[in-house]
C-alpha positions in Angstrom: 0.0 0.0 0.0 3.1 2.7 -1.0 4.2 2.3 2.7 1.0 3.6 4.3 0.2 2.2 7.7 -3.6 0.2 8.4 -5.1 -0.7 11.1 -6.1 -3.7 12.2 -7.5 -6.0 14.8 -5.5 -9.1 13.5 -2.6 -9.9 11.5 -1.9 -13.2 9.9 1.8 -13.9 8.9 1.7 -16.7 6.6 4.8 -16.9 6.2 8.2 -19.0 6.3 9.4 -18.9 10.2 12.8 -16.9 9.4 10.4 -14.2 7.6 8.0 -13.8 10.8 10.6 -13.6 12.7 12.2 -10.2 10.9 8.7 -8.9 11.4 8.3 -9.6 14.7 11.2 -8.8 15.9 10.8 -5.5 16.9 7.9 -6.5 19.1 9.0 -9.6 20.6 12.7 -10.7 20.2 11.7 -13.5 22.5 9.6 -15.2 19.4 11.6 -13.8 16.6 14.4 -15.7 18.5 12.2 -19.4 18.5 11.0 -18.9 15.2 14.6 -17.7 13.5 15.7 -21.1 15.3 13.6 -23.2 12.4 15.8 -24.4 9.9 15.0 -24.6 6.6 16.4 -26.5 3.8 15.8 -25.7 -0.6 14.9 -28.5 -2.8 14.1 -28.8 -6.7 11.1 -30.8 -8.1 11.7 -32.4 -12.0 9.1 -33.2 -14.0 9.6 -35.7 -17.1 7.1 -36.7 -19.6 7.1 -39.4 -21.6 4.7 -40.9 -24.2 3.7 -44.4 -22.9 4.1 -46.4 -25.6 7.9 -45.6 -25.8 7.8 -46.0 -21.6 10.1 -48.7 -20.8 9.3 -49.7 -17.2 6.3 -50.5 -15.3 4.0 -48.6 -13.4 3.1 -50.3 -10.5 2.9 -48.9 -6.9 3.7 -44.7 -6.5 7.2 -44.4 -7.0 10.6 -44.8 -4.7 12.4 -43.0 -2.3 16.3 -43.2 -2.6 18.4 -44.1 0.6 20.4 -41.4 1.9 23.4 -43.4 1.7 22.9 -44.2 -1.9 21.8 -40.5 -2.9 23.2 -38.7 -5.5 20.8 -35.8 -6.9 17.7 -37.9 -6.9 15.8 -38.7 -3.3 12.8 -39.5 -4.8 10.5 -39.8 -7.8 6.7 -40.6 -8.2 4.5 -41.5 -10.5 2.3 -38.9 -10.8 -0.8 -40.4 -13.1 -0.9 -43.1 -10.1 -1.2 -41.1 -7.7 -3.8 -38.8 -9.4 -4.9 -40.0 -12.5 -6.5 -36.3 -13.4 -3.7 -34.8 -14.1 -2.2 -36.8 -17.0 -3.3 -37.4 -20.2 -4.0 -41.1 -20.9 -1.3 -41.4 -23.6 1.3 -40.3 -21.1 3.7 -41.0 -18.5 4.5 -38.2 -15.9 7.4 -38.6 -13.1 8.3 -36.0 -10.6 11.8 -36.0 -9.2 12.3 -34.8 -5.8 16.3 -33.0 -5.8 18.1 -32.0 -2.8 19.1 -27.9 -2.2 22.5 -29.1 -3.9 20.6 -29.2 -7.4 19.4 -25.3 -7.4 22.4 -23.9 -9.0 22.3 -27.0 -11.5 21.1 -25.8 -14.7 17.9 -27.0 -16.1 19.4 -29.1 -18.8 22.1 -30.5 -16.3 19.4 -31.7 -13.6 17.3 -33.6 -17.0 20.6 -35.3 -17.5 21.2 -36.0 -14.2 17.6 -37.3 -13.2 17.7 -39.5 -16.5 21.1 -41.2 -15.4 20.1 -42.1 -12.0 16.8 -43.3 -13.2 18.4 -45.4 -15.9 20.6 -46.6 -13.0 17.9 -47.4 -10.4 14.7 -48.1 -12.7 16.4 -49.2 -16.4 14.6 -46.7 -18.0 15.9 -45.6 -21.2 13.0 -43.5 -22.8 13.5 -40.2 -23.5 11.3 -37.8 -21.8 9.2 -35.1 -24.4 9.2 -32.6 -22.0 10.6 -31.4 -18.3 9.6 -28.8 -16.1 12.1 -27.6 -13.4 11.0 -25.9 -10.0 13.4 -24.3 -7.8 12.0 -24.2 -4.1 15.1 -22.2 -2.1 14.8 -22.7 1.8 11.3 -23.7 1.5 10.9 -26.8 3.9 10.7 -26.5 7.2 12.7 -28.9 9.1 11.3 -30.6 12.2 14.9 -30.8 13.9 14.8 -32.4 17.5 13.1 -30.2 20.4 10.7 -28.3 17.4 8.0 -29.9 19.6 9.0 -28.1 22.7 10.1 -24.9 20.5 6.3 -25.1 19.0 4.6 -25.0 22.5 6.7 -22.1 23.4 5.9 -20.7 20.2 2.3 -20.8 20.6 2.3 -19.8 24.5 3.4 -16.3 23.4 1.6 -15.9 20.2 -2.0 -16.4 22.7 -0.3 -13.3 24.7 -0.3 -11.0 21.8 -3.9 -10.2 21.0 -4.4 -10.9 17.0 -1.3 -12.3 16.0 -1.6 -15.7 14.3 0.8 -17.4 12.6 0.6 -20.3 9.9 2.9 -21.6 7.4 5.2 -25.0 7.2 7.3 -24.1 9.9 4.8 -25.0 12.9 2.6 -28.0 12.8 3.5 -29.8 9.1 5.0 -29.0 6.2 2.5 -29.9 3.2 0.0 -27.8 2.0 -3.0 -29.4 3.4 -1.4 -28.5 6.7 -0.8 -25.0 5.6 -4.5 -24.7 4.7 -5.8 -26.1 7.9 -3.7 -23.6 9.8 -4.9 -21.0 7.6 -8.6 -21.9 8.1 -8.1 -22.2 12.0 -6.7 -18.6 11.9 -9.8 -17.3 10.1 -11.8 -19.3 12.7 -10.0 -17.7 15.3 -10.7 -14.1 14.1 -14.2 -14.8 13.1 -15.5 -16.3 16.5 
């Protein structure tokens, strides 16, 4: 709003923990301290297509997760028409590669490359994808390091001192989005009561 100030009854800060913290800050360094104290760690998600008649491997289950010890770029990969059938066309094959934070600087056509070794390693596959989509997702998972429980309820026990702050995002109570639209939708609940 050009810098202009509003006023409100209640503020939601939907945000990543490290970002509510810079906010906050100023109010309460005691919070901005617990909430600067989530880590946070970048990934990349791959997307290959294939047309399923030149798909060389079978589709059964959801996909794999690769061991940490055996990890290169690739920690996971799913079958995405599986999982939801809606979202691909029946003629073709769509897998989603899960990359650790190591991958962002990789360029687009090096991370195809890689994915497409490591799945010809761990799968056989040897088709060639007719598209890829690469999405770069810097320090956007929360990590639930040990005491985050303990650091939550402390969290929470100041946030209900400070009439109409509410916080949501992954960095509290789960990291998917479902999660992130529940706490969004108890934080309207809250102010609407």
């Amino acid at each position: 709003m050009n810098g202009d100030w509003l006023d409100a009854e209640h503020v939601v800060l939907a945000t990543p923990a490290a970002d509510a913290a810079r906010l906050l800050k100023p109010w309460n360094g005691n919070l901005a301290e617990l909430l600067q104290a989530i880590p946070y760690t970048s990934s990349v998600t791959l997307s290959l297509g294939y047309r399923k008649d030149t798909f060389d491997h079978p589709l059964k289950g959801f996909g794999f997760l690769v061991p940490k010890r055996e990890r290169k770029l690739l920690a996971a990969c799913t079958w995405v028409g599986n999982k939801f059938s809606y979202r691909v066309p029946e003629d073709m094959v769509l897998l989603r590669c899960f990359m650790g934070g190591g991958a962002l600087q990789e360029s687009d056509a090096s991370l195809v490359d890689a994915a497409r070794r490591e799945l010809q390693s761990i799968m056989g596959l040897s088709a060639m994808p007719v598209f890829s989509s690469v999405a770069r997702w810097p320090n956007a998972m929360a990590q639930y390091t040990v005491g985050h429980e303990q650091r939550q309820r402390q969290v929470e026990s100041i946030v209900k001192e400070i009439p109409g702050l509410h916080l949501a995002g992954n960095g509290y109570r789960g990291i998917g989005l479902p999660d992130c639209v529940k706490m969004g939708k108890e934080a309207a609940a809250r102010i609407t009561s």
